[in-house]
C-alpha positions in Angstrom: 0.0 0.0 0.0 1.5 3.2 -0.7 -0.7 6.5 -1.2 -3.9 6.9 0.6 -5.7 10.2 0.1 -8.4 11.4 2.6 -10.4 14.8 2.7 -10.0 16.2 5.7 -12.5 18.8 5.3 -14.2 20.5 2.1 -11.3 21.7 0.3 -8.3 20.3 2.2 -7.0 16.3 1.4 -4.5 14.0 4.5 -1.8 12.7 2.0 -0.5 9.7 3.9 2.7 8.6 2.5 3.1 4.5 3.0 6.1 4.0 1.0 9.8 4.0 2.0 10.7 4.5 -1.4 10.5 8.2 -2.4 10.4 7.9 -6.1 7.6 5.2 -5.4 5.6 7.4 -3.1 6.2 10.7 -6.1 4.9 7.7 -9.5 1.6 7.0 -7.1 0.9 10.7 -6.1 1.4 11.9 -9.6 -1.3 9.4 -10.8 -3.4 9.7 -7.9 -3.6 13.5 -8.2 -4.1 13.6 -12.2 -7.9 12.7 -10.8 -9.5 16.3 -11.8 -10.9 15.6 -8.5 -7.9 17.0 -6.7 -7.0 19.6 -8.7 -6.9 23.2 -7.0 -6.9 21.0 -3.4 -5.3 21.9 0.0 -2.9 19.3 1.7 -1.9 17.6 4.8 1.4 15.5 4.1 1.2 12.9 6.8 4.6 11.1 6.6 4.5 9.4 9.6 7.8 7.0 11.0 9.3 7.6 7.3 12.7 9.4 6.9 12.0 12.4 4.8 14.9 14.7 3.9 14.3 18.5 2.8 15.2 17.3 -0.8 12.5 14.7 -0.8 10.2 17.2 0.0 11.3 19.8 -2.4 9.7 16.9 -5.3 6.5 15.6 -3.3 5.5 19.6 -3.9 7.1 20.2 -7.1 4.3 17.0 -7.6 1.5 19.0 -5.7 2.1 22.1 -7.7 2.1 20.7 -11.4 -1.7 19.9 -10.4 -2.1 22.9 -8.1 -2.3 21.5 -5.2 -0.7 23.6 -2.3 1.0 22.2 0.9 -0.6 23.7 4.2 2.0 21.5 6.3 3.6 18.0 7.4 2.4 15.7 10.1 5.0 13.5 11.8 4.5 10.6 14.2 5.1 11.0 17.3 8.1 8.6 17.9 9.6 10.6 14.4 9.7 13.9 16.3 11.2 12.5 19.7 13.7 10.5 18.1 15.1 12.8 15.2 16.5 15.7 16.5 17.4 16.8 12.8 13.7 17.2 11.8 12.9 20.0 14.4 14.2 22.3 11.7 11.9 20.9 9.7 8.7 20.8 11.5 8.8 24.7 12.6 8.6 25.5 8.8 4.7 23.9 9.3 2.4 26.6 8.1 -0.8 24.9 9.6 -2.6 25.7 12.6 -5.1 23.2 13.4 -8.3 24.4 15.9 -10.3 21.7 17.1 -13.1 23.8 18.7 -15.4 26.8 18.0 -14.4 30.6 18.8 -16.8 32.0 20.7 -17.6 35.7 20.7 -14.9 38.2 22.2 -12.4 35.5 21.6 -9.2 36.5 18.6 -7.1 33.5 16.9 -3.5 35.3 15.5 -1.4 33.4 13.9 1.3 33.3 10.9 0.7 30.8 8.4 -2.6 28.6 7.6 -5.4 28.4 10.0 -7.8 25.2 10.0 -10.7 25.6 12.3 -12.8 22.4 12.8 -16.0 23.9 14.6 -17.7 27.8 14.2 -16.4 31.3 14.0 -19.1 32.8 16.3 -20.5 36.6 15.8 -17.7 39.2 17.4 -15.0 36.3 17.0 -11.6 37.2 15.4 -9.6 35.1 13.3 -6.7 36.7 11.5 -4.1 34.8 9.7 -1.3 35.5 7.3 -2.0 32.6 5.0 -5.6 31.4 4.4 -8.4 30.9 6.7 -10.5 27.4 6.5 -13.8 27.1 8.5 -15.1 23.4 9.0 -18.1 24.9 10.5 -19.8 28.3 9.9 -18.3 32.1 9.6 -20.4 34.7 11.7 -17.7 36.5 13.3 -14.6 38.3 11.8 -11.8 36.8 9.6 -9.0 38.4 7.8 -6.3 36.1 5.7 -3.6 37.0 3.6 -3.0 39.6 7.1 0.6 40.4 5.9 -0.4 41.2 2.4 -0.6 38.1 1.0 -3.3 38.5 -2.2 -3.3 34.9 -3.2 -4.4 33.7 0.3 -8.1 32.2 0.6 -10.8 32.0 3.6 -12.9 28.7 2.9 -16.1 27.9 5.3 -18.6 25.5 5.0 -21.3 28.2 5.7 -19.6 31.8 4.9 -21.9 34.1 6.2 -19.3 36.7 8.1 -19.7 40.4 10.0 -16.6 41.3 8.1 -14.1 39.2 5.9 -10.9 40.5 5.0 -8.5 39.1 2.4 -4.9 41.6 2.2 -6.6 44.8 2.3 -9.4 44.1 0.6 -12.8 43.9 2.5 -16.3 42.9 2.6 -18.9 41.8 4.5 -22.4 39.7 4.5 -25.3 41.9 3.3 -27.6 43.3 5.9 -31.0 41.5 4.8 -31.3 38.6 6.5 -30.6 36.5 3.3 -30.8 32.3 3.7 -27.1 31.4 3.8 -26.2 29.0 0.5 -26.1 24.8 1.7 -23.0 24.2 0.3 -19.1 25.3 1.4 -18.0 28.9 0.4 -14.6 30.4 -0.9 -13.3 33.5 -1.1 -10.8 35.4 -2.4 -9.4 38.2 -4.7 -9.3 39.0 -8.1 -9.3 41.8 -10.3 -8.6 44.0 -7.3 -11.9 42.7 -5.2 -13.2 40.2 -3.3 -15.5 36.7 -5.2 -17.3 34.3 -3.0 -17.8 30.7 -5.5 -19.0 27.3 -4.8 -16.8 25.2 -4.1 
């Protein structure tokens, strides 16, 4: 067994790399991600106990990024990060920041890289990332990605329904009617100097 490929939310896919063999693991994610299925996806490299050197990943995302796919950051196993003292480097250039509950109102998430948020953004909750923003749950409250400037950065929800959303230093908000929220996940981002909201 040597690629398995689960979504961890919406837009987001756990890569779980099987094989000890690098070139191996780089033939099955290129056929695996040639589905148009995965194209455009976010992802979660889990490499578990296996050895991977900053060369070897270097061509897993030169892989991810012939279909599009961008890396949010690298799950080790446990026993990896106590026993390799050489991968510490390595696993503070993680961009993801994983939130395994709901903000609640008056409470502010900062934090530089990608922020994944499995629960709600509640109304007068702050989120505010330099990299993109993705909801497993609903946006009420206040998010701004791409903080630091960063224009290509996304905020991804299932329901997007936000007192303010702020991508770079562009801004926009949810219209004051109360409008029935869409039943299917949101994303947003910028183009052509403004702010789109599309299926996903």
């Amino acid at each position: 067994m040597g690629i398995e490929i689960k979504g961890v939310t919406v837009p987001a896919l756990m890569i779980k790399l099987q094989n000890e063999d690098i070139e191996e693991n780089l033939k099955e994610l290129d056929k695996k991600l040639s589905s148009a299925f995965f194209k455009g996806s976010l992802a979660i490299l889990d490499v578990g106990d296996l050895n991977i050197s900053e060369d070897d990943k270097k061509k897993i995302e030169k892989v991810l990024e012939k279909y599009n796919t961008k890396v949010l950051g690298y799950k080790f196993s446990e026993k990896t990060e106590t026993k390799k003292s050489t991968i510490d480097k390595f696993q503070e250039k993680k961009t993801l920041k994983i939130i395994n509950k709901t903000i609640r109102s008056g409470q502010r998430v900062e934090y530089d890289g990608d922020v994944l948020i499995i629960g709600d953004v509640n109304p007068d909750a702050y989120v505010v990332a330099s990299g993109n923003i993705i909801v497993m749950g609903k946006i009420r409250g206040v998010v701004h990605a791409g903080a630091n400037g960063d224009e290509t950065s996304v905020v991804m929800a299932l329901k997007l329904k936000p007192q303010q959303l702020r991508i770079s230093n562009y801004i926009t908000r949810s219209p004051d009617e109360d409008v029935e929220s869409p039943e299917y996940p949101e994303k947003a981002f910028i183009e052509n100097n403004q702010i789109f909201i599309e299926k996903i």
